[in-house]
C-alpha positions in Angstrom: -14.2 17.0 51.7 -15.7 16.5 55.4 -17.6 18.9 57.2 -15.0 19.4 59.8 -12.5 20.0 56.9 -14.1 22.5 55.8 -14.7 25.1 58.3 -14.6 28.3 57.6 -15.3 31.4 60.5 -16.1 34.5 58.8 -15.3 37.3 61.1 -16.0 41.1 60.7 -13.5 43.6 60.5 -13.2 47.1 59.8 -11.7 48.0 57.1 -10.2 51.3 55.3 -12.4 51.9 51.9 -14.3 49.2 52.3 -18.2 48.7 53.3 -19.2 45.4 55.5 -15.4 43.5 55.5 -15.4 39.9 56.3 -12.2 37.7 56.8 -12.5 33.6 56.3 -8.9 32.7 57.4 -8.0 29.3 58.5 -10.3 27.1 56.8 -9.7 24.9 54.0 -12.0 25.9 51.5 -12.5 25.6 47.6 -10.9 29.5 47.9 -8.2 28.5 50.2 -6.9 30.2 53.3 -8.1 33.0 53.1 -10.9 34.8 51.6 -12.0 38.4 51.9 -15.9 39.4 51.4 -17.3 43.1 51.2 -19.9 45.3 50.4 -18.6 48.6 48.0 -15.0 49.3 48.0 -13.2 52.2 47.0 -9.8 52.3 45.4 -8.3 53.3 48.3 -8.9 50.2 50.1 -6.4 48.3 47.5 -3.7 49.1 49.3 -4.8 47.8 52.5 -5.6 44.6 50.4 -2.4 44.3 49.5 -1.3 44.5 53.1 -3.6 41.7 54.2 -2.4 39.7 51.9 -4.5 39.4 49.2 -3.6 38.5 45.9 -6.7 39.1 43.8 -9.5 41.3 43.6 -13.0 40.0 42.4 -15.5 43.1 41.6 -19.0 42.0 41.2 -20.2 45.3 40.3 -21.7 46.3 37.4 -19.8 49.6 35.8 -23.6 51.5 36.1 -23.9 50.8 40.0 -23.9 53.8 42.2 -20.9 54.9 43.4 -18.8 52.2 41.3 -15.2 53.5 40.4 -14.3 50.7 37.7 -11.4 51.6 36.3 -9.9 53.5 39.7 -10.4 50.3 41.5 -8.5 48.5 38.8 -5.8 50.8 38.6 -5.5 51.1 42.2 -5.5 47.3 42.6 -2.9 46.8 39.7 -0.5 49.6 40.9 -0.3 47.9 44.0 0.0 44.4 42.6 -3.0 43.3 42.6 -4.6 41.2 39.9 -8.2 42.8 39.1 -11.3 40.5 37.5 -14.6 42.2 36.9 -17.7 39.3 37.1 -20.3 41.5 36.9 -23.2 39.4 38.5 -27.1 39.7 39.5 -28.7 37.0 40.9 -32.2 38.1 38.3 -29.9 38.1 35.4 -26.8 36.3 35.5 -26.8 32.5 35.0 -24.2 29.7 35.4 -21.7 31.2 33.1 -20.9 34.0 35.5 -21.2 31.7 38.6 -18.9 28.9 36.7 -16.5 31.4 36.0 -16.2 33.2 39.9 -15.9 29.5 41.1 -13.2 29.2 38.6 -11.4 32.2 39.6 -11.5 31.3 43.5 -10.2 28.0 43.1 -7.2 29.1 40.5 -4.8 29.3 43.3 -3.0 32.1 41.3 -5.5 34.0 42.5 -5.5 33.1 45.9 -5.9 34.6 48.5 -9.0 36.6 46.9 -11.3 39.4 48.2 -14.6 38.9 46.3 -16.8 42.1 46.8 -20.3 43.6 45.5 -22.6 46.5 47.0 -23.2 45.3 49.9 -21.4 41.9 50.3 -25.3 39.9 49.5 -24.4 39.1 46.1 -20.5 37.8 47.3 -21.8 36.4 50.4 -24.6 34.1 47.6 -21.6 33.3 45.0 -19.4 32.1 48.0 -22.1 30.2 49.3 -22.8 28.4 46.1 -19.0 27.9 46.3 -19.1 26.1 50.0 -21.9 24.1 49.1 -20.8 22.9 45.3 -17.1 23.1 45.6 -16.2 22.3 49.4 -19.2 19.8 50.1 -20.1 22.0 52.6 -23.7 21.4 54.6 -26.3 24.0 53.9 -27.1 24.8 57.6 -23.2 25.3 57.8 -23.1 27.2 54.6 -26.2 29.4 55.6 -24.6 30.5 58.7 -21.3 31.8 56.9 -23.5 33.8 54.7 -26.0 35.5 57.2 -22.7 36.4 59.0 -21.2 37.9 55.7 -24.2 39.2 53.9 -25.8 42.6 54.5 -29.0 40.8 53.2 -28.9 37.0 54.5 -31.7 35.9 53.3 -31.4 37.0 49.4 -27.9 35.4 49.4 -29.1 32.1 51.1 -32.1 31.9 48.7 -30.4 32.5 46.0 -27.6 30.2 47.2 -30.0 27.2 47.8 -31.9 27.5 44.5 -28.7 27.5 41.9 -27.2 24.6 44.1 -30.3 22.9 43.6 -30.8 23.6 40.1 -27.2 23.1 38.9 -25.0 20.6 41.6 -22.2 19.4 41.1 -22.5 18.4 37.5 -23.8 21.6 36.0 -19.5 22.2 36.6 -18.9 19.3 34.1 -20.9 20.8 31.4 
């Protein structure tokens, strides 16, 4: 996909329920439309999902974080009609199985539109990052600048980002 293509323009937003909201609308991206990124969401906020649009939530969020509601997000989400997938990921612990199956899950385009969310949106904005630059062909400088816009921590997600891409490209996918 070209560069121009593949735009994406993450843009804050506030939003009910959820910590550090990003919207990527217009671009056409390995996630496709639209893409929602957060920090910690409460079950409240799956309404307002639903509202927006959003087809599929993506926890990150392992069931042991602070302030994590599991299984109220998921019955939130699914009372509302929205499919729920928990990938619990850390960037010190998690390897290429996790990251194979969120790129998976955001280009299945019956999940799509998706809101991908962690703590504090580092760990989505690193995982959607890996997406651009694996899945969309997307520059790093471009890449990098989506994700210091997204994450609460730019330069964990970046790093993290760069070093998987570089470790795994494209054909760690085909594996």
């Amino acid at each position: 996909m070209e560069e121009s293509e593949s735009q994406a323009h993450p843009e804050k937003i506030d939003a009910p329920g959820i910590e550090n909201f990003s919207r990527i609308a217009g671009g056409n991206c390995c996630g496709g439309p639209l893409v929602g990124i957060g920090g910690a969401t409460e079950a409240r906020a799956m309404g307002w999902l639903k509202q927006q649009g959003f087809a599929t939530v993506i926890n990150l969020r392992f069931a042991e974080e602070e302030s994590v509601d599991l299984e109220g997000c998921r019955a939130a989400a699914e009372a509302v009609g929205l499919k729920y997938l928990h990938l619990p990921f850390s960037p010190k612990a998690s390897g290429p199985v996790v990251v194979d199956a969120f790129l998976a899950a955001v280009a299945d385009e019956a999940n799509q539109p998706v809101y991908v969310h962690c703590g504090s949106a580092t760990r989505a904005a690193a995982l959607w990052m890996i997406a651009r630059l694996l899945e969309d062909g997307c520059q790093a400088d471009t890449a990098s600048q989506e994700a210091k816009l997204i994450a609460r921590k730019p330069d964990n997600a970046i790093a993290y980002a760069m070093a998987f891409a570089a470790e795994h490209g494209k054909d760690s996918q085909k594996q």
